[in-house]
VEXDRENDO-344438 format. One record per atom (N, C-alpha, C, O): x negated, z negated, y negated. Coordinates in steps of 0.02 Angstrom, whole numbers, padded with zeros to 5 digits, always signed. Each point is the difference from the previous one (the first is absolute). Layout:
XZY;...
end
This chain:
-00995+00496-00362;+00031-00037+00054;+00043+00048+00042;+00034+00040-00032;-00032-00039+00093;+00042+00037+00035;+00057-00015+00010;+00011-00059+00013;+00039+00099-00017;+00071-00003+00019;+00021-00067+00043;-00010+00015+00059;+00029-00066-00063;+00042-00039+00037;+00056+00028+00061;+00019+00059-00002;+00004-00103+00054;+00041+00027+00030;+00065+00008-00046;+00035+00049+00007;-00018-00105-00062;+00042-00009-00046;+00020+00059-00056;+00055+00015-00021;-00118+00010+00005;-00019+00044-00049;+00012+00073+00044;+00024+00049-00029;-00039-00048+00087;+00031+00069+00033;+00089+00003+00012;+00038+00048+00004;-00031-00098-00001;+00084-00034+00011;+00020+00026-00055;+00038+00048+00005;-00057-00071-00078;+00060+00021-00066;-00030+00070-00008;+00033+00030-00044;-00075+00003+00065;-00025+00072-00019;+00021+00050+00021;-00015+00056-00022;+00077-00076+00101;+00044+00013+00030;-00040+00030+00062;+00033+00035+00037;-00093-00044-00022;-00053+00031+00038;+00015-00050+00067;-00022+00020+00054;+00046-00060-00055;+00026-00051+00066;+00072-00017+00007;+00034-00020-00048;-00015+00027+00101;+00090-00026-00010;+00012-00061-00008;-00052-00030+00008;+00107-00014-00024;-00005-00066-00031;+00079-00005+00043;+00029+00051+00016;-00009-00098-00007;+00069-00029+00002;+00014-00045-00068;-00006-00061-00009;+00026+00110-00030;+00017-00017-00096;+00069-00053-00019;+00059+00018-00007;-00075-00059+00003;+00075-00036+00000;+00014-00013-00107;+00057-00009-00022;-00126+00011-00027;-00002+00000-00071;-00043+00049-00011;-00037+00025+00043;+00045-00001-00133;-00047+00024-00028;+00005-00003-00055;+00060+00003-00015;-00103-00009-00042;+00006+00011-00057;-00043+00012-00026;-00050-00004+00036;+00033+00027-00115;-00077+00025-00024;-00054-00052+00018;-00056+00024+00003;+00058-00072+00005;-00066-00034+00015;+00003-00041+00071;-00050-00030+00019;+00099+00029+00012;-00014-00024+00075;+00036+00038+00067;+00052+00032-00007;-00070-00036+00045;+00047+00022+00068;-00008-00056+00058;-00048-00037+00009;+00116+00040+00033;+00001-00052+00044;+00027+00036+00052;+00036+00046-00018;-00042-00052+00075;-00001+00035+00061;-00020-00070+00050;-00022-00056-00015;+00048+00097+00102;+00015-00051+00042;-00098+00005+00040;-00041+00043+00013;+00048-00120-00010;-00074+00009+00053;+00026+00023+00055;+00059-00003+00017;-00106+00028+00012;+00003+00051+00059;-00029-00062+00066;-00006+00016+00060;-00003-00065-00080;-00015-00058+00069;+00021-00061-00054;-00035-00030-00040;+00118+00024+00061;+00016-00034-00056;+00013-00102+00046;+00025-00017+00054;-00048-00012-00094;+00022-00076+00043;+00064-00027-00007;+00020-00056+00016;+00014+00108-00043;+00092-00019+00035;+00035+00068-00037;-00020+00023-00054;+00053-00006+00079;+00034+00072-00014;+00033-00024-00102;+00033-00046-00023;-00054+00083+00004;+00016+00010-00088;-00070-00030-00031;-00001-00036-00050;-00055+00054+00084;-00079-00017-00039;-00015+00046-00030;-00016+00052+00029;+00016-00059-00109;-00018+00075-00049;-00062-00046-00031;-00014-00058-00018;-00021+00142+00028;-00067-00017-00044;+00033+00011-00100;+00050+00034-00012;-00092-00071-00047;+00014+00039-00054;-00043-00001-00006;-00038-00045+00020;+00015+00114-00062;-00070+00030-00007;+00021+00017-00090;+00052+00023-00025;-00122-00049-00009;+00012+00064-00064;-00036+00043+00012;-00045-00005+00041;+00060+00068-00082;-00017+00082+00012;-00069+00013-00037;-00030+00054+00000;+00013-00099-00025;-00088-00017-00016;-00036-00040+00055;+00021-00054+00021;-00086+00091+00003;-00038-00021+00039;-00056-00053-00020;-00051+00009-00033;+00079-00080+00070;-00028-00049-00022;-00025-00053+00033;+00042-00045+00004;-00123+00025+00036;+00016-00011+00071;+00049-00086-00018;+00049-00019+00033;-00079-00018-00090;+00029-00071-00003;+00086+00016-00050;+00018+00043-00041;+00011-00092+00066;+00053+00003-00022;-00012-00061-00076;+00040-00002-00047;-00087-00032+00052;-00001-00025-00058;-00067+00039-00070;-00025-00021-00052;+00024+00070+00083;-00044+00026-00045;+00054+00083-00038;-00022+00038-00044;+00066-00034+00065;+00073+00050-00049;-00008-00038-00035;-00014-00060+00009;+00024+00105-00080;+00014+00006-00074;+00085-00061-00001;+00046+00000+00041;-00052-00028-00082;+00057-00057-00015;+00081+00049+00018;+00049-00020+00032;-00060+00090-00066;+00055+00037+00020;+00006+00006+00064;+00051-00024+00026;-00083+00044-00001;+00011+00023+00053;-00010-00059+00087;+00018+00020+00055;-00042-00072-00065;+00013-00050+00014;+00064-00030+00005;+00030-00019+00051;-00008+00017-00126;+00093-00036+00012;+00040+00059+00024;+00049-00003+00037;-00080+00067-00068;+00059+00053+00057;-00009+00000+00079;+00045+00017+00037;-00102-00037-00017;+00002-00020+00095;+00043-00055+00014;+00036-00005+00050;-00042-00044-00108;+00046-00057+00024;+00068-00013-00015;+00039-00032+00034;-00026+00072-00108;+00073+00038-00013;+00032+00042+00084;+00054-00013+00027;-00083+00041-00012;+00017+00057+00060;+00020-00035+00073;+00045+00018+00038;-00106-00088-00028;-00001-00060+00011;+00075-00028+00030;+00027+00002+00055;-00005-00033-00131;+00056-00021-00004;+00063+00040+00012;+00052-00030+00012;-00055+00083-00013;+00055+00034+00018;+00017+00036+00055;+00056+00022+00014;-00139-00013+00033;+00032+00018+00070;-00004-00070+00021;+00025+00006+00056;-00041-00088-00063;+00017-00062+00027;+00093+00013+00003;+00039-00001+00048;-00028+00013-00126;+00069-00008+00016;+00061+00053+00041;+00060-00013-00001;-00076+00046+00019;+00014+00072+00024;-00009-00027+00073;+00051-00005+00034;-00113-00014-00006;+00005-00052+00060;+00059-00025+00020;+00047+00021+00034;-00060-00073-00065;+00032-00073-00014;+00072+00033+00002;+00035-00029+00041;+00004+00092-00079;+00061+00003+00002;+00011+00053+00067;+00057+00002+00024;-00108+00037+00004;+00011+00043+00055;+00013-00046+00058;+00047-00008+00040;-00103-00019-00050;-00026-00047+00069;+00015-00061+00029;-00016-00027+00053;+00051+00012-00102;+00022-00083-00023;-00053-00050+00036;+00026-00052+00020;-00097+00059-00008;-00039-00058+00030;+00006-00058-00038;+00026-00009-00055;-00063-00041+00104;-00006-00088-00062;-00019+00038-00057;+00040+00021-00042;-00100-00012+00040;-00048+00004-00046;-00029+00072-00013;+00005+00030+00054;-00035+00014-00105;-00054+00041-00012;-00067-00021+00001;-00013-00032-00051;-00025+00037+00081;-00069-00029-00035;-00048+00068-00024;+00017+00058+00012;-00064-00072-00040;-00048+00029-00006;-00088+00002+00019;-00035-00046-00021;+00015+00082+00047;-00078-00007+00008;-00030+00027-00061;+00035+00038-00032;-00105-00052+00007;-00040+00040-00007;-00079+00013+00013;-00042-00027-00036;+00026+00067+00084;-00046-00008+00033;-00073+00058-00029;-00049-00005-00037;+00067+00037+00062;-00044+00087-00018;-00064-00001+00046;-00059+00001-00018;+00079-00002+00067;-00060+00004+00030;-00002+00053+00038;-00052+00031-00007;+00093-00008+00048;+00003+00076+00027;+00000+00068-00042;-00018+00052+00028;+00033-00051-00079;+00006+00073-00040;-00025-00038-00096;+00023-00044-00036;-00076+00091+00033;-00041-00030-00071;+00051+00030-00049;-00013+00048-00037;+00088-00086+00038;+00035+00024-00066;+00049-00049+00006;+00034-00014+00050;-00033-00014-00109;+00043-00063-00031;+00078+00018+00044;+00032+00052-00008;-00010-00112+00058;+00067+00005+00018;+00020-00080-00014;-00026-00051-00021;+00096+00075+00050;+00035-00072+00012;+00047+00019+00056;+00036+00050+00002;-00044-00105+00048;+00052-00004+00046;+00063-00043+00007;+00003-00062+00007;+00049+00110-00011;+00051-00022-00002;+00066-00024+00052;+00030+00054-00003;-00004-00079+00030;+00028-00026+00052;+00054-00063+00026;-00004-00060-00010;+00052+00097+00043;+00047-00079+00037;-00026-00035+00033;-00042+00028+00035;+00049-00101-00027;-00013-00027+00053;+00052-00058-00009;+00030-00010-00053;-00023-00024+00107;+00049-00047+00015;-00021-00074+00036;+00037-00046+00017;-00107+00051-00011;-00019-00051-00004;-00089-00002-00003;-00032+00053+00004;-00005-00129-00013;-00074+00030-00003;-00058+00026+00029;-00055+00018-00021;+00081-00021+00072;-00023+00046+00075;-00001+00066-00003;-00048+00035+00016;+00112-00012-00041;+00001+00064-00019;-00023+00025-00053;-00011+00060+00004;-00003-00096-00070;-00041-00005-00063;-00090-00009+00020;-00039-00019-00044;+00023+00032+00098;-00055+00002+00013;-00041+00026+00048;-00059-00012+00013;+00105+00055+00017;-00015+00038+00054;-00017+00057-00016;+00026+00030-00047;-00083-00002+00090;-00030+00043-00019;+00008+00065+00021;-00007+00006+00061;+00019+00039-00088;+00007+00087+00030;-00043+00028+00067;-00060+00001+00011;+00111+00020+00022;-00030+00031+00057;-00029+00076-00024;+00036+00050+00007;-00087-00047-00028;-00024+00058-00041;-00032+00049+00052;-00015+00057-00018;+00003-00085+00095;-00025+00064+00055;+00073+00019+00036;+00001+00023+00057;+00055-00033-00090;+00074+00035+00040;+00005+00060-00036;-00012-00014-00059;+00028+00089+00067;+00022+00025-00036;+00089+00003-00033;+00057-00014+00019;-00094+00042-00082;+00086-00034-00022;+00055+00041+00032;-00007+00050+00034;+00068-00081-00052;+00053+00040+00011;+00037+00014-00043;+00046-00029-00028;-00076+00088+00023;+00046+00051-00084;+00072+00002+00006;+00032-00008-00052;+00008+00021+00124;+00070-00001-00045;+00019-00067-00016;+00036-00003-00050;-00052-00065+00085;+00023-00049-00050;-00033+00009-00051;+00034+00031-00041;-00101-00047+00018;-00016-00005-00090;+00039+00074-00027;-00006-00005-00061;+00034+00052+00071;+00053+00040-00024;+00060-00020-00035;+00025+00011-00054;-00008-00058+00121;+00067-00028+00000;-00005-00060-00042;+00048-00017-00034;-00094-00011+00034;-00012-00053-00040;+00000+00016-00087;+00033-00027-00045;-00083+00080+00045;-00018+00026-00074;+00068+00034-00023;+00005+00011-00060;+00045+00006+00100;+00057+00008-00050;+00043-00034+00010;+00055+00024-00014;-00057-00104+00047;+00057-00053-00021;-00034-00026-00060;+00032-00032-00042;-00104+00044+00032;-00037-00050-00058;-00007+00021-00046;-00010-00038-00047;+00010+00127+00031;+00009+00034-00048;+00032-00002-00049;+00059-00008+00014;-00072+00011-00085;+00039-00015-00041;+00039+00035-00019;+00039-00018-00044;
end
């Protein structure tokens, strides 16, 4: 299987806006995010379904999960965190993570033909940084 964009990301072969890490996951900011503090969590095994990770490594995406929600939630103070999980743009198990403040905004979709703007996800990735 070839390298993922994900899999070039933790191999350090791509730059990331890194806000977690630990031996089995990393979380970093999307780069066409649908409200400023949208982190992807990725585990560091290449896996395109997120329900097909090993039981370990499964609850460590959703362990990782739970703790940039709350890291949000205390940076950002939005209503709510929600979560997506989709996988349809990059064949490696993610979860999207994110504020929103109401359900309009819980469902809006990324402007993915803007290019991003690195010094906010900068600025972002080290208010969200742990």
């Amino acid at each position: 299987m070839e390298d993922s964009i994900f899999t070039k990301i933790i191999k350090g072969e791509l730059p990331c806006h890194k806000v977690y890490e630990d031996d089995r996951t990393l979380a970093f900011l999307d780069i066409h995010p649908i409200r400023p503090g949208h982190v992807l969590v990725i585990p560091k095994v290449q896996v395109d379904h997120l329900w097909d990770l090993t039981g370990e490594d499964y609850q460590a995406v959703m362990n990782t999960v739970r703790k940039v929600a709350h890291r949000i939630q205390e940076v950002l103070q939005p209503v709510r965190v929600g979560s997506h999980v989709a996988g349809l743009d990059v064949p490696h198990a993610h979860v999207h993570v994110f504020p929103f403040d109401s359900m309009e905004e819980f469902w809006v979709k990324p402007d993915a033909e803007s290019e991003p703007d690195h010094d906010a996800l900068a600025a972002m990735a080290a208010k969200l940084a742990f």
